[in-house]
C-alpha positions in Angstrom: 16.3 -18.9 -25.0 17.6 -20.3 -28.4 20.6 -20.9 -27.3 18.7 -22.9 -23.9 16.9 -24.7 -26.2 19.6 -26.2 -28.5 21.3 -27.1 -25.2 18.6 -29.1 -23.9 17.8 -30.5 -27.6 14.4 -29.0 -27.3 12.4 -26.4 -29.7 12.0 -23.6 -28.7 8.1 -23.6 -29.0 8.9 -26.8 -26.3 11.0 -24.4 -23.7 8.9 -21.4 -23.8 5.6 -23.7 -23.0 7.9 -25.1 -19.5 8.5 -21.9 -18.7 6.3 -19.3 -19.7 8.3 -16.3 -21.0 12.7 -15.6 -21.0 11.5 -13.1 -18.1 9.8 -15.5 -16.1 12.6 -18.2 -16.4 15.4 -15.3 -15.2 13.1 -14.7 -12.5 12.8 -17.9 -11.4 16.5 -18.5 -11.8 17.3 -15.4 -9.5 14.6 -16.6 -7.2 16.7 -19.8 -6.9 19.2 -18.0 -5.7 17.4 -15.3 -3.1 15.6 -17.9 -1.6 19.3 -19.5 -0.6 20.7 -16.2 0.2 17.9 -15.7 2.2 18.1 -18.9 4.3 21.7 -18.5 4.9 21.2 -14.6 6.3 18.7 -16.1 8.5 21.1 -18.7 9.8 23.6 -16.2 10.4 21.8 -13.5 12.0 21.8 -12.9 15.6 19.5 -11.1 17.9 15.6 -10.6 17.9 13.2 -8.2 17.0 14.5 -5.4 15.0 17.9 -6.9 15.8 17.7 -9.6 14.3 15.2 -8.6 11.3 17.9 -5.8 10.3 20.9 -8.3 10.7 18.8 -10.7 8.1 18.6 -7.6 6.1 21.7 -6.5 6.1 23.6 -10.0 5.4 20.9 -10.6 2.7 21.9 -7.2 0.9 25.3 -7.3 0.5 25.4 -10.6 -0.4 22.6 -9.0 -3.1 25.1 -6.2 -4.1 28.1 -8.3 -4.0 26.8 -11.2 -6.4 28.8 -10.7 -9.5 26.3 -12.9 -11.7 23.3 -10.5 -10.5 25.6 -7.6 -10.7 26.7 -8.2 -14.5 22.8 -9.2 -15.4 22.0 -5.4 -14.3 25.1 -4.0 -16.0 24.0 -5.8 -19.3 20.2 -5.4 -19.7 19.6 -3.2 -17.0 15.9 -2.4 -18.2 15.3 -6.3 -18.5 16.9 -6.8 -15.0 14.4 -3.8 -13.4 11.5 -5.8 -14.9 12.7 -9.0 -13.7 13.5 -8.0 -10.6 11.3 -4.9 -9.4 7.8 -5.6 -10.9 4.9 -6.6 -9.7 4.7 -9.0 -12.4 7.8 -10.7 -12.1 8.2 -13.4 -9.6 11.0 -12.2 -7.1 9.4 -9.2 -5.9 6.4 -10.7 -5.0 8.1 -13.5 -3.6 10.7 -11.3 -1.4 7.7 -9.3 -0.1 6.1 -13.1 1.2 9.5 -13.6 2.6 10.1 -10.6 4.6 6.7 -10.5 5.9 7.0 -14.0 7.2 10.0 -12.7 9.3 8.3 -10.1 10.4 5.4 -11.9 11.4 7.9 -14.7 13.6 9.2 -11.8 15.4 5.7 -10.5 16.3 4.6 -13.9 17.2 7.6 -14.4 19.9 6.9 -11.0 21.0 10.0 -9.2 20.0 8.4 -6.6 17.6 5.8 -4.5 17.6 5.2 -2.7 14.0 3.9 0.8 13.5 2.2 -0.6 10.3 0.9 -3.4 9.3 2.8 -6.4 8.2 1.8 -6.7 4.6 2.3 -2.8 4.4 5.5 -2.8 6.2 7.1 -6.2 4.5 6.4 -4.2 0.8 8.2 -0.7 2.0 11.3 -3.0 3.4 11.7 -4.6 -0.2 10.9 -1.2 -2.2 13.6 0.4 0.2 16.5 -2.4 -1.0 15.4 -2.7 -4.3 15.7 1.3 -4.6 19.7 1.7 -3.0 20.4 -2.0 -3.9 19.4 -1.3 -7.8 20.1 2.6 -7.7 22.7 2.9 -10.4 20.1 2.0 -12.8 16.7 4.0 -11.3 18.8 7.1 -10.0 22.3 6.5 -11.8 24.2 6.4 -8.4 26.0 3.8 -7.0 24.3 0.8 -4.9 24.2 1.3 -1.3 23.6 -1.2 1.5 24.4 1.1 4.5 21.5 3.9 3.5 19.2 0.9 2.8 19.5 -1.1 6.3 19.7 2.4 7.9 16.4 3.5 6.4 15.1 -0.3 7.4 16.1 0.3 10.8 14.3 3.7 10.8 11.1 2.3 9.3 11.3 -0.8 12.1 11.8 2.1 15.1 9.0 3.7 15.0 6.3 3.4 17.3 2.9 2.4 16.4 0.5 5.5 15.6 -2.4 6.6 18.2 -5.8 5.0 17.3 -7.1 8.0 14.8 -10.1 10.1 16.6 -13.5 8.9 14.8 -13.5 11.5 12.0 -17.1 14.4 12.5 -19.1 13.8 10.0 -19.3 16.6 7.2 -22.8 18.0 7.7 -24.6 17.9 4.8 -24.6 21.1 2.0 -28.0 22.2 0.9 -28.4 21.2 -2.7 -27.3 23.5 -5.5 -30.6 24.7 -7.1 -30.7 24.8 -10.8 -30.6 28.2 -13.1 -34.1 28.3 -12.6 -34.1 27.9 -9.2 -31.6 30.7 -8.3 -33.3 33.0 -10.8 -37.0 33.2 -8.7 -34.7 33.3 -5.6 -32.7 36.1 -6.1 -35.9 38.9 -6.0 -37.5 40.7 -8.5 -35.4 41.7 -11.4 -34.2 45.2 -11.7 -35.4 46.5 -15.1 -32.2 47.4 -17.2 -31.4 51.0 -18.3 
């Protein structure tokens, strides 16, 4: 950041009241860049439904693993880069999880998908799933990989819709527990001691 700010001939104090916190600026930064990466796996995909949503997935991650900036960023700081990347607080995640859902949701509108779960539910699971085998050399201390993660994507899209759940019976009701007194006079007379 100090070094950001003597490049723009700024104070520091200046920069971090544009942009909030060095966090937030990576994020945003990196969003720069996933929103482009998105828009050009879109444009190249092919198919529809779960076709074309893993094909947008699957472009979109290994240009993910195989961007060298992103890559180094993680290799450097990777604790920084986890909460910059994978938090609920940052603004990628939340911002990947609005952009799969919106593809999901323009597949179910043409009527090429049906989901098993519901979008917001399912668009969240699709993101967890790449961010887990996309960032796994830092969570798990394996190395990243895209195949396992559009695989389980595909998976998770396949499934079929769960039956409507029967109406649950209703617990019937347990008499109330009575206090020491209470089970005292109920248990009969007392047998004297000996």
């Amino acid at each position: 950041m100090g070094a950001l700010a003597r490049e723009l001939r700024i104070s520091r104090a200046t920069l971090y009241s544009w942009v909030g916190s060095r966090e937030q600026l990576l994020g945003e930064v990196i969003w720069s860049f996933a929103r482009e990466g998105v828009r050009q796996a879109r444009a190249a995909a092919t198919g529809a439904g779960v076709d074309y949503i893993v094909d947008v997935v699957e472009r979109f991650d290994r240009m993910n693993a195989s961007f060298q900036p992103l890559r180094r960023f993680i290799e450097q700081d990777p604790e920084l880069a986890l909460r910059v990347l994978a938090s609920k607080n940052g603004p990628v995640q939340a911002r990947m999880i609005a952009t799969c859902r919106d593809l999901l949701a323009e597949q179910v509108a043409a009527g090429a998908f049906t989901p098993a779960l519901d979008l917001d539910t399912l668009a969240y699971l699709m993101i967890r799933i790449a961010e887990s085998f996309l960032y796994s050399d830092v969570i798990a201390g394996s190395e990243p990989d895209v195949e396992k993660a559009v695989e389980a994507v595909r998976v998770l899209l396949h499934a079929p819709p769960l039956p409507p759940r029967a109406p649950s019976a209703r617990p019937t009701a347990r008499p109330a527990r009575k206090g020491a007194a209470g089970r005292a006079g109920s248990e009969g007379p007392r047998r004297k001691s000996r």
